[in-house]
TINU-261835 format. One record per residue: residue in one letter; x, y, z of N, C-alpha, C in turn. Coordinates in steps of 0.02 Angstrom, whole numbers, plus 50000, padded with zeros to 5 digits. Example, Ala and Ser with C-alpha at 12.3 -4.5 7.8 and 13.67 -1.06 7.14 Angstrom:
% residues 2
a506604971650390506154977550390506604983550390/s506424988850354506844994750357506455000250394/
This chain:
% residues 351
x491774824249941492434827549949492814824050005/x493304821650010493854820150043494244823050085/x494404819050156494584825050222495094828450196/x495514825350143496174830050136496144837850107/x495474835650050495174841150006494944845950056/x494534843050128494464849250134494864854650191/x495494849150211495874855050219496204858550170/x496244857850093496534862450053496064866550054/x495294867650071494864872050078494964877150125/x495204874650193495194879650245496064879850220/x496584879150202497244882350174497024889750145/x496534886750089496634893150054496264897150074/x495454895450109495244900750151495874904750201/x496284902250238496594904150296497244910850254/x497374905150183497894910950163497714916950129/x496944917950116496574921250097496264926850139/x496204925250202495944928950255496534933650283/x497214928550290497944934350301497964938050252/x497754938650199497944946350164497364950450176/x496474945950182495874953150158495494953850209/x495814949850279495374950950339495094957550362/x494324958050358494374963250400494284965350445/x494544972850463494774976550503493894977450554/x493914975250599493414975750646493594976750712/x493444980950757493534983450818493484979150885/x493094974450873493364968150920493694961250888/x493924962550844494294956650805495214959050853/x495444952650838496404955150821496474951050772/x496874954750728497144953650660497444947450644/x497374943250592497784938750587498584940150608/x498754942750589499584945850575499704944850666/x499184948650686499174950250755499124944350811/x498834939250795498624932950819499004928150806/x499414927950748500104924850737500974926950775/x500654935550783501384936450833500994933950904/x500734930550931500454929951011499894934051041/x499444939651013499004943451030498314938751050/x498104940451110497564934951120497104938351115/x496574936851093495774941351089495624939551166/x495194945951180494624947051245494144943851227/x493994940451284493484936551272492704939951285/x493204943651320492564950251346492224954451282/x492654955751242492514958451175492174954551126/x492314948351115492274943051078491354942351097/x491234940951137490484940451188490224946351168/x490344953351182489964957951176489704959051107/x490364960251043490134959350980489704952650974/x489794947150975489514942450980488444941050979/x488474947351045487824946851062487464954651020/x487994958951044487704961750974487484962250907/x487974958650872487824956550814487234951650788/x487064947850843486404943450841486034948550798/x485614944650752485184951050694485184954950688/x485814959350697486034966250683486714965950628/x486794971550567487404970450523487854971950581/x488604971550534489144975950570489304980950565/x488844984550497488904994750510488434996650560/x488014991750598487614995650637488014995850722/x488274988050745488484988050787489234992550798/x489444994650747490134997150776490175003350827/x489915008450815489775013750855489415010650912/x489055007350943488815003850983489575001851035/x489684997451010490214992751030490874995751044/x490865001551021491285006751041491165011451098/x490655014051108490275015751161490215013151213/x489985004151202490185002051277490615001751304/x491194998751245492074996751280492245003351308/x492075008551280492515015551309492275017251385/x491305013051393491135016151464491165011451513/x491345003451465491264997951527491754994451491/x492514998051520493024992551473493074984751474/x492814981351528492824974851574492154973051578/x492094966751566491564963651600491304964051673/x491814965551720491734968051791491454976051777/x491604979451737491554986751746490464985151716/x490444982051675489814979951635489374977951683/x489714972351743489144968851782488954975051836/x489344982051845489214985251903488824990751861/x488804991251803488394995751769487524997351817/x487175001951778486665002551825486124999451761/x485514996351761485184990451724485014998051669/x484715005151701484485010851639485005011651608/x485425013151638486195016551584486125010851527/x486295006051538486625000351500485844998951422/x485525000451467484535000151419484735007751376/x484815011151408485115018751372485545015951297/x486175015251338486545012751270486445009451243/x485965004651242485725000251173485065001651147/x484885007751155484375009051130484375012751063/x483985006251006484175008350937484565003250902/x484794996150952484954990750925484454985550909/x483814987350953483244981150939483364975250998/x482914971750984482954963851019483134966651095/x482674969951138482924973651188483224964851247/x482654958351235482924955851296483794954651286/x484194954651235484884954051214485074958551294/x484644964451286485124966751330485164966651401/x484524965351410484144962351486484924955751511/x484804950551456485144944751460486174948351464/x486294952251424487014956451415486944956951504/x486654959251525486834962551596487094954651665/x486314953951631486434944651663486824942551656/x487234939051616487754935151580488304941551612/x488514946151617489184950851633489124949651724/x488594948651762488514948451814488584940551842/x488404937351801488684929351803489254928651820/x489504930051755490374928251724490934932851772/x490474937851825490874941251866490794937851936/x490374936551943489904932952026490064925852055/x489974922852002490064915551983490614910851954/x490964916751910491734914851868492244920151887/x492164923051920492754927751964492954933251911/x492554934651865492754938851802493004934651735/x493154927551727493404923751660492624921551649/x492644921151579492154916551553492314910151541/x492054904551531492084900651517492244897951442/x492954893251458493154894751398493074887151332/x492514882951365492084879051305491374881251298/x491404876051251490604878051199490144876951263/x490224871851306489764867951352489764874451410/x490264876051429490314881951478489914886751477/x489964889851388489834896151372489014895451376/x488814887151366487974888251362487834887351428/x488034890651484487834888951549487674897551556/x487784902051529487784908551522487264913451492/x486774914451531486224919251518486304923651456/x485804920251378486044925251316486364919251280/x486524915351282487074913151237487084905651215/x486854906051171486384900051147487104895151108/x486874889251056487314885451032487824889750978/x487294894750934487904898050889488534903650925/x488034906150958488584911551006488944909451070/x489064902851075489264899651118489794894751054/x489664893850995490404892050973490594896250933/x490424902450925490724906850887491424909250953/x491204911251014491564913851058492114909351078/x491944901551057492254897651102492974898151017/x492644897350992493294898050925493604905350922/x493284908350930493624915250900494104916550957/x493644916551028494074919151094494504913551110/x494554909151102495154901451123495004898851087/x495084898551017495364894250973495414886450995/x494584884750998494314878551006493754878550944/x494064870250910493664867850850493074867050841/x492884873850861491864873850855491774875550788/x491134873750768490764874650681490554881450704/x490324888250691490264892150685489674892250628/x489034895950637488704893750578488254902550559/x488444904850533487884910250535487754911250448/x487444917350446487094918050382487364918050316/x488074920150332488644922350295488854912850284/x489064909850332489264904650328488834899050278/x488074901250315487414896150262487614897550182/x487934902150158487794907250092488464902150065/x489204904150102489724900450069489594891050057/x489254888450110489204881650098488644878950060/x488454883150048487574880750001487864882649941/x488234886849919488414888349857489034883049820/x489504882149892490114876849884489944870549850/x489364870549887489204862049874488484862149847/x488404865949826487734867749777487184863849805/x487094867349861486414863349885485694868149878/x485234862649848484924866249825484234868249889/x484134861049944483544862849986483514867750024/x482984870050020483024878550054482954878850138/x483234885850147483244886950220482704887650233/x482444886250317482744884750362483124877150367/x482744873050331482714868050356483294861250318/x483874866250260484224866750270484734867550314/x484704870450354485354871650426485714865050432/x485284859850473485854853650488486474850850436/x486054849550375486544848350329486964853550320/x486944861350307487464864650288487914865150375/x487644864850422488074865350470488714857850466/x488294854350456488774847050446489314847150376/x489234852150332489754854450304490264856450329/x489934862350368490244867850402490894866150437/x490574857550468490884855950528491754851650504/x491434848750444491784845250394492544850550371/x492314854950379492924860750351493294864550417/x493024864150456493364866450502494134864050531/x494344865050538495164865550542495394861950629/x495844859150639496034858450704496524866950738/x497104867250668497464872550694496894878650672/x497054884550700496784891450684496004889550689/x495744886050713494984886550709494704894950715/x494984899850738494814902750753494554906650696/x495124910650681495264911450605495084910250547/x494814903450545494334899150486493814900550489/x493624899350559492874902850562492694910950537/x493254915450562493164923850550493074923650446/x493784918750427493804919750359493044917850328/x492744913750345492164909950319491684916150303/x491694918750367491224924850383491244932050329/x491944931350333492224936950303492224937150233/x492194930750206492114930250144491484930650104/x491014926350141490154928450158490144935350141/x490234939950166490144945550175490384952450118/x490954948150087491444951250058491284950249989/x491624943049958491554941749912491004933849897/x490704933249924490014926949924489554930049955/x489284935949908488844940249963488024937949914/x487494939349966487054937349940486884940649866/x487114944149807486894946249775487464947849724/x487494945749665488094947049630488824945449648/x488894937549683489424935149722490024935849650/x490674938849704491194940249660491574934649654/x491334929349607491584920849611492254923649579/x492574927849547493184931249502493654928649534/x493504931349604494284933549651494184929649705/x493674923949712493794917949760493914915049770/x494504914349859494944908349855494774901349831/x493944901249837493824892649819493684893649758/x493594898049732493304896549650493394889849624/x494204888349626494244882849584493594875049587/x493344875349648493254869649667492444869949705/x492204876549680491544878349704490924875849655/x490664869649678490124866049652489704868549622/x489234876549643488814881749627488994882749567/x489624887749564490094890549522490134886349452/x490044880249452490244876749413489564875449369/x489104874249405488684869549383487984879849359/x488224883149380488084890049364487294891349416/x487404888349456486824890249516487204894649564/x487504895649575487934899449622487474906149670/x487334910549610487064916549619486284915249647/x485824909049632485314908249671485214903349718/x485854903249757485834901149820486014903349874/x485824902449947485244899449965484634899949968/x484314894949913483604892249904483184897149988/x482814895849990482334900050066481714896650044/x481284894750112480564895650107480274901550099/x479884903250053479544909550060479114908950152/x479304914050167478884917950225478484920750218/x478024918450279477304922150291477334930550270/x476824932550269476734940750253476584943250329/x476884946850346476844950650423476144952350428/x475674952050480475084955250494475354961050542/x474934965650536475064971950560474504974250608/x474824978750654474454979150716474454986950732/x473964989450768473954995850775473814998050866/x473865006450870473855005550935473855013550944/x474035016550992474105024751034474595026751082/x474735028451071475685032051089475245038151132/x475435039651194475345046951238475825050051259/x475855054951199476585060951232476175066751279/x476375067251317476235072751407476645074251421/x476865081951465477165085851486476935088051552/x477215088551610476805092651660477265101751667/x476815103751700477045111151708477665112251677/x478365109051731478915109551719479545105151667/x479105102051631479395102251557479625093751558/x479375090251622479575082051622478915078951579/x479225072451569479015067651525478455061951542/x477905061551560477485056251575477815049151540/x477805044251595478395039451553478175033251575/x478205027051553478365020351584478755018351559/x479075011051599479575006951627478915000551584/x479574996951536479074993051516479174986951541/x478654980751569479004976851606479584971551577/x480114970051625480514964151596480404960151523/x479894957951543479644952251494479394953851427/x479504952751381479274954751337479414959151266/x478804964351244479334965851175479644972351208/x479944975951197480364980551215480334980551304/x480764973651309480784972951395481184977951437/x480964981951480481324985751516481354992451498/x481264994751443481374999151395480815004051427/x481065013851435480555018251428480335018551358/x479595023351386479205020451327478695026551317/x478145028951300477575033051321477025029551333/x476585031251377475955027051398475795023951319/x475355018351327475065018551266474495014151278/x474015010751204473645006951209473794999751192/x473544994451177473744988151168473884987851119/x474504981751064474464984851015474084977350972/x473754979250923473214972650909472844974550859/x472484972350817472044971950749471714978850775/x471374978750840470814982850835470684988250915/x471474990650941471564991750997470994995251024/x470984997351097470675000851134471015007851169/x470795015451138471095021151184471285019951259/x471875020251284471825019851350472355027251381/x472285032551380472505036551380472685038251479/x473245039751478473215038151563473065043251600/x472765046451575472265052751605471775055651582/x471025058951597470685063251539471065070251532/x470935069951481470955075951468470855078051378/x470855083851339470755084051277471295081751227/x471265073051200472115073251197471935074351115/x472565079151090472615079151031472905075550964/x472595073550931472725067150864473345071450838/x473975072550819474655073750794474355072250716/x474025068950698473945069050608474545065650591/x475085060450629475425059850611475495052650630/x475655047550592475595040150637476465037450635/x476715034250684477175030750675477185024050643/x477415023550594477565016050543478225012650571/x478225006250617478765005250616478624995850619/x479304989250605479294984750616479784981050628/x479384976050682479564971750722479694964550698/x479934959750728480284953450705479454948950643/x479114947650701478494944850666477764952550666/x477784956050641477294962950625477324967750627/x477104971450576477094977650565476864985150611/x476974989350642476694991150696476414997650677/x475675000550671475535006350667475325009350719/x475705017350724475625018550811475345025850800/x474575029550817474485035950835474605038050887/x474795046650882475095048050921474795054150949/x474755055851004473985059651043474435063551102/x474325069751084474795072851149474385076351215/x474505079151266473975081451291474375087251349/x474305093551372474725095151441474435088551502/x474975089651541474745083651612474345090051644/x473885090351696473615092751735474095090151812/x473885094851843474405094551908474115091851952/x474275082451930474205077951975474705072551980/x474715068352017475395064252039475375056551974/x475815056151947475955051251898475525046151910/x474745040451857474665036651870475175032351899/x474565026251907475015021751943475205017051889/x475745016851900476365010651851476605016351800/x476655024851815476995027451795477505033751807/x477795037451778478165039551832478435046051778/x478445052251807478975057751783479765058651761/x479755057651702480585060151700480735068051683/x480975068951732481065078051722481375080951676/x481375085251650481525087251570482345088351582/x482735088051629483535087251627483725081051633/x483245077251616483445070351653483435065251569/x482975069751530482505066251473483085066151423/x483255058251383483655059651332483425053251276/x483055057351230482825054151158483335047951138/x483885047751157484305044151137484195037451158/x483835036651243483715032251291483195028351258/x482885029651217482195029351207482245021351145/x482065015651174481855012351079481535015351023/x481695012750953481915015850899480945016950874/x480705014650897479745014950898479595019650947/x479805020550989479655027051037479965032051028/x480725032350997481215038850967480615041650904/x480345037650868479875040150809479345043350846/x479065042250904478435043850922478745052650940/x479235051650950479555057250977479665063250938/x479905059750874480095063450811479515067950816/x479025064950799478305067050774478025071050821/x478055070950872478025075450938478455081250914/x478915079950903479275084850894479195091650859/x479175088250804478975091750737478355094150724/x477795090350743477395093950737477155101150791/
């Protein structure tokens, strides 16, 4: 295909996106971006890092929540590290948010409150790797970065009917990617790409009917369209098991840990528990008669499946092991909790 061809690609993507863009809560509108409206870059970043392996019906209520309690990146970096673990609890990928705090405390400490407004800048920024470092750099200043995400792999593997499968696919479809990208509106090209991904080149019954590229979509033509992108089949998850300890003392607080930094649910409260592994070991953080709930938590993680029993017990009136600590029952909110410990909770609950 020919450079000219493929700006008639991003034309009709671009005139395609001014009528069916959508409406997203840290976006500004085409319409809107053509009278002079500049996107926050602050916004641009936050969706940004949220959205990392999360849809966009999950992040919206999220992303709404923060802007309303930390309108600014300054208001974000003075946040307190629990609050901020609070509100993303139930998005997953907890270090995102470890790194969210970092990166808002940077870009306030270090950049006087602006972010940095190239690709090269943005990867100097705790969290924010090559894709979310040119997604921000296009969307928030409309600089000619390739933009490449899942939505994007789907429109260019189908465009140009490529058949080698992901992962290892990426370079080549990004070097498409890069091929189409636009000098004016980069911004915009990139959102439409996305938007169309999503919309009408969706993984499953793509609506080739009503697409701006139809005419000229390689897939489409040659009638592979609908089974691409090709994928390596993936491993089968091994699954791991383990013991969840819900405790109460007298006055109605929560036996709790602080899980460390590092790791899988970094930072995150949690309930004592045991290791989690093929063939764990009880480690219950006190004796006492703890009771089996009959009830197990099923939940999963990026690489395994996690099976978690759940064993309750009263605390006896002694002072919190060590590396753990009381949250007093006005203090305690299920909401705070990751979406594997909200279940342990459920089940506590209910039973």
């Amino acid at each position: 295909m020919q450079k000219n061809e493929h700006k008639v690609v991003s034309t009709a993507l671009l005139a395609w996106y001014d009528v069916h863009a959508r409406e997203l809560p840290w976006r500004v509108s085409p319409s809107d971006r053509q009278a002079g409206v500049v996107p926050d870059p602050y916004r641009v970043w936050l969706s940004e890092i949220m959205l990392q392996q999360t849809t966009v019906a999950a992040v919206k209520d999220y992303f709404h929540r923060f802007t309303s309690r930390w309108p600014t990146v300054q208001d974000l970096a003075a946040a307190r590290d629990e609050d901020v673990m609070g509100e993303w609890a139930g998005l997953g990928y907890y270090a995102r948010a470890r790194n969210l705090l970092k990166c808002a405390r940077q870009v306030t400490q270090a950049h006087g409150g602006i972010f940095p407004d190239t690709h090269d800048g943005l990867l100097t920024l705790p969290g924010v790797g090559p894709y979310t470092a040119a997604a921000i750099a296009s969307i928030a200043f409309d600089r000619s970065e390739t933009v490449l995400d899942g939505n994007v792999e789907r429109v260019m593997a189908r465009f140009h009917d490529i058949h080698d499968p992901l992962p290892g696919s990426k370079p080549r479809l990004r070097d498409l990617a890069e091929e189409h990208t636009p000098l004016a509106r980069p911004g915009d090209h990139a959102q439409a790409v996305m938007d169309l991904g999503a919309t009408v080149c969706t993984p499953k019954s793509p609506a080739c009917g009503i697409c701006p590229l139809m005419p000229d979509c390689q897939g489409r033509l040659a009638g592979t369209a609908a089974e691409l992108p090709k994928k390596t089949p993936k491993k089968p998850k091994p699954t791991r098991y383990g013991y969840a300890y819900v405790a109460r003392d007298a006055g109605g607080g929560w036996l709790m840990e602080r899980r460390p930094d590092k790791g899988l649910l970094g930072g995150m409260l949690g309930w004592p528990g045991s290791d989690w592994s093929e063939k764990p070991s009880p480690n219950p953080p006190f004796e006492a008669d703890w009771h089996d709930i009959g009830a197990e938590v099923r939940h999963t993680f990026t690489h395994f499946h996690l099976h978690l029993r759940v064993l309750t017990a009263p605390m006896p009136d002694i002072a919190a092991p060590a590396g753990l600590h009381i949250v007093a029952k006005h203090d305690f909110r299920p909401s705070d909790l990751p979406t594997v410990m909200r279940k342990a909770y459920d089940l506590w609950r209910d039973h």
